[in-house]
LOMIFI-406050 format. One record per residue (C-alpha): residue in three letters; x, y, z. Coordinates in pm, whole numbers, plus 50000, padded with zeros to 5 digits. Example, Ala and Ser with C-alpha at 12.3 -4.5 7.8 and 13.67 -1.06 7.14 Angstrom:
2
ALA512304955050780SER513674989450714
END
This chain:
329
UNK929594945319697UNK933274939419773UNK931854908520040UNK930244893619727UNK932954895519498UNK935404877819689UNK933054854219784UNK932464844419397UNK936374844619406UNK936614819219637UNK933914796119515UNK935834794519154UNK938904784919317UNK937164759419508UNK935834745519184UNK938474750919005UNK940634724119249UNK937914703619251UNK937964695118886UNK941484689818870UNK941534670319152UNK939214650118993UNK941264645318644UNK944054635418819UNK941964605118933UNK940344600518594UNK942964598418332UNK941884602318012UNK941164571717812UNK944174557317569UNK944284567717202UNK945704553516863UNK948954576716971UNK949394556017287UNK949924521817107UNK953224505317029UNK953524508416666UNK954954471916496UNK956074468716135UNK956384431016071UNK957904422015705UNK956974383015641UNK958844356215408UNK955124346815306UNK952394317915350UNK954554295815173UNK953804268515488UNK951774255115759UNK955004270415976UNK954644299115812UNK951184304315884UNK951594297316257UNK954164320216279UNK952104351216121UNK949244341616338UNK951714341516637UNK952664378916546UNK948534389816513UNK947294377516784UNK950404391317015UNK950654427816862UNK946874437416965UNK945584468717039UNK944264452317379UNK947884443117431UNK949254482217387UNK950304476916974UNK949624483216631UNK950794453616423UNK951424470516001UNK951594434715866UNK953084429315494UNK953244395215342UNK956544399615089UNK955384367214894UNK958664352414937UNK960214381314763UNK963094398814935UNK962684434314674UNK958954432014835UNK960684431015209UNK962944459315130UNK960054481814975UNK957804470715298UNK960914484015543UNK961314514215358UNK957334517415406UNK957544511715775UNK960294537215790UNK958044564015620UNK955214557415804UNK957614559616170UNK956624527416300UNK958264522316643UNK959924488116561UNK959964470616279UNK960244433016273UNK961784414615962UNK962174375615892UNK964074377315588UNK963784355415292UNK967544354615260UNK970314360015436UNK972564386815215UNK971344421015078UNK969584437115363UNK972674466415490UNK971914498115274UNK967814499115393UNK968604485115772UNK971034516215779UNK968094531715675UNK966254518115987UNK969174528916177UNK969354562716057UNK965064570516151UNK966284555916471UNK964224527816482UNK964804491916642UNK965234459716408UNK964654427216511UNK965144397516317UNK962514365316296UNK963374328716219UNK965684334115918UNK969204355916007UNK971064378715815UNK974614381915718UNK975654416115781UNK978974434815792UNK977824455916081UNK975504436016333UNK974414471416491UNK971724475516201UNK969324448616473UNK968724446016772UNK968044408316833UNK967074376916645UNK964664355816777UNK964254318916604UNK965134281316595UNK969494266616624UNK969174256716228UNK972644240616266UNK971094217616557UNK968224211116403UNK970084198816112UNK972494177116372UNK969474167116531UNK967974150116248UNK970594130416220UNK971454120216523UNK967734109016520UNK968724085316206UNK971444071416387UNK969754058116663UNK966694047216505UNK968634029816225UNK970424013316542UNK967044003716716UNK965533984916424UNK968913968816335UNK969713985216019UNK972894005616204UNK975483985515958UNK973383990915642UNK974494012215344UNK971854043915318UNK970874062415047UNK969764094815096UNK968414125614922UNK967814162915064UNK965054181614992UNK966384218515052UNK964814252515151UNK964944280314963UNK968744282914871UNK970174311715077UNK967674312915354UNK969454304815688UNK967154280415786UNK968284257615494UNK972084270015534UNK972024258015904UNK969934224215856UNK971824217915484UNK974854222715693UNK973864200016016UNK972694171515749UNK975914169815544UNK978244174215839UNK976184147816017UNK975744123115706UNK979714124915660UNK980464109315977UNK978944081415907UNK980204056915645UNK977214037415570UNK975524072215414UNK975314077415110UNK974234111214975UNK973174108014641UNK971424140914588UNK970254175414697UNK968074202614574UNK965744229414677UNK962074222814730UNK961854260214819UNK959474246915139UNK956594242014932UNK954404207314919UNK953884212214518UNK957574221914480UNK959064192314703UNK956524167214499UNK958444172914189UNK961494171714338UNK961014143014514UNK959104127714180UNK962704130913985UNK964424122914280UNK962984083814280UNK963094085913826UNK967274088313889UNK967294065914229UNK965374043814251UNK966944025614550UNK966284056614779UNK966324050215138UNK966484078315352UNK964494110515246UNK965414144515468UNK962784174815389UNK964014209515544UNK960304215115619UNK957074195915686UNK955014207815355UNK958084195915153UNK957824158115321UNK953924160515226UNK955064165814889UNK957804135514922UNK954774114115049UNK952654120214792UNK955304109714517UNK956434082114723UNK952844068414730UNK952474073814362UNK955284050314271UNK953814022014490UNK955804026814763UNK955254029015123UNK956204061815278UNK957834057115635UNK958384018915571UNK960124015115191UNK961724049115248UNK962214066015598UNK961334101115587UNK962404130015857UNK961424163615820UNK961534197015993UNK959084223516171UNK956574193616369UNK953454211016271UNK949894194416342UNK949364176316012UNK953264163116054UNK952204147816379UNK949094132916154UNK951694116715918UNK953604103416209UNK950814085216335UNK949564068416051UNK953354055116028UNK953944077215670UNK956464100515817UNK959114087716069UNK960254119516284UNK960114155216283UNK962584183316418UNK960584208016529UNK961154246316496UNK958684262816704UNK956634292616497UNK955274309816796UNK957924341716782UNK954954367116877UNK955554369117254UNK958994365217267UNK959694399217027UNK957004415217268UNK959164407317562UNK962024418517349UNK959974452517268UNK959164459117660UNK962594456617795UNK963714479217541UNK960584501417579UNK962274503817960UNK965234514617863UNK966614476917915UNK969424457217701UNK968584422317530UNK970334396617436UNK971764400217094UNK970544361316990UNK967624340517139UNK966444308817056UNK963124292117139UNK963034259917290UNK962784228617043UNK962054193517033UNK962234160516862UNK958804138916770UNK958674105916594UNK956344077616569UNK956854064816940UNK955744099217073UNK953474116516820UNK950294102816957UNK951084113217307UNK952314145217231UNK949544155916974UNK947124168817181UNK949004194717335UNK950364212016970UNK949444246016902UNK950774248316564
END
């Protein structure tokens, strides 16, 4: 009896090793618990950018990727943002993304962030804050260059066709006032347009980057000037908006009155070759992957660069056509 019982002893240990040998090769199959949990607080849909740049974020924060993405579209409302942070907060998110519709406002619910001990990081727009601990990093577009960019762009062009000793006058559609992507391009514009002695700024005002909004403006732009000659739109939709008016007054957009605009989206590289817009700064939407790599190094224990900026271009008439085909936004 006593041969029997230790051989039953043995053949449980025996199968005992044997299935834990076998879990250790086996791991058990990943859960909702194992996923990277991503709080992203959006401006809005307010533009083709816009659109591209929340599509950017879904199709990078996958659950085949290792993420949850908790999307909320703030409908260009910064009380919405706040109230979707405080949201993320509650529901212990492991980052939270923001691309804020303005710049000021945002200390008492990052310190909020800061407090649950979770990671900020900023998208496109910036924020002006009186302790930059409360984020991690921004990732977006050099506003300020773009807004040099442009017009540098003018400059030359203006010089290729001849025109480089002609008085220009010029109106600014704006972005929403406050946001920093029309504080850096307003900025780059006026700085650029005051070198120049042959500019002539006659007027500014916010579009708020939408195509309706920009039409109007543009509409009483060309009621109190009707000599217009330069037309700058802090984003694409805005231009369409320009164009529309433009056409509606029997002019010829891109010929009577040179238009430039900002983001280089598909349908701006549409405009550019049919000849109705003239250039287009880009400022490249696709902020998904880069906050990912941002989110791994810190997921290793890594440090990241406070600021980051994606790489940007400038398209026009001569290279639209060429470049077209390769545009992902």
């Amino acid at each position: 009896m006593k041969k029997q019982w230790l051989f039953l002893l043995v053949l449980f240990f025996v199968a005992s090793s044997m299935v834990f040998a076998g879990g250790a090769k086996e791991p058990a199959p990943a859960t909702g618990s194992d996923l990277i949990v991503v709080g992203y607080a959006q401006v809005g849909a307010e533009s083709d950018w816009r659109t591209a740049n929340t599509e950017s974020f879904k199709s990078t924060f996958v659950e085949a990727n290792g993420y949850k993405l908790i999307f909320d579209d703030a409908q260009q409302k910064q009380e919405n943002q706040i109230k979707a942070i405080r949201n993320f907060i509650q529901q212990d998110v492991d980052y939270i993304v923001v691309a804020p519709v303005v710049e000021t406002g945002w200390e008492t619910v990052l310190q909020e962030a800061k407090n649950a001990g979770i990671p900020v990081i900023l998208s496109d727009r910036q924020m002006k804050l009186s302790d930059e601990s409360l984020y991690v990093a921004w990732v977006g577009g050099n506003f300020l260059k773009e807004g040099d960019d442009s017009v540098t762009w003018l400059n030359t062009y203006l010089k290729s066709v001849g025109r480089d000793n002609e008085d220009m006058n010029i109106v600014l559609l704006q972005g929403t006032i406050g946001s920093s992507a029309q504080v850096g391009r307003t900025q780059g514009i006026v700085e650029g347009l005051a070198k120049n002695p042959h500019y002539k700024l006659l007027a500014r005002q916010t579009g708020e980057f939408t195509q309706a909004k920009g039409q109007e403006v543009m509409e009483s732009f060309l009621k109190a000037y009707p000599d217009i000659d330069v037309v700058f739109a802090e984003n694409d939709n805005m231009a369409f908006g320009a164009i529309d008016a433009i056409k509606a007054v029997g002019k010829v957009p891109g010929k009577d009155i040179i238009i430039i605009s900002f983001d280089a989206v598909r349908e701006a590289f549409n405009k550019m070759i049919a000849g109705e817009l003239n250039a287009a700064i880009e400022c490249n939407p696709l902020h998904g992957p880069r906050v990912a790599e941002i989110i791994q190094t810190l997921e290793k224990g890594g440090t990241v660069a406070k600021i980051q900026y994606v790489v940007e271009e400038v398209f026009d008439q001569a290279n639209a056509a060429a470049r077209f085909p390769t545009r992902m936004y």
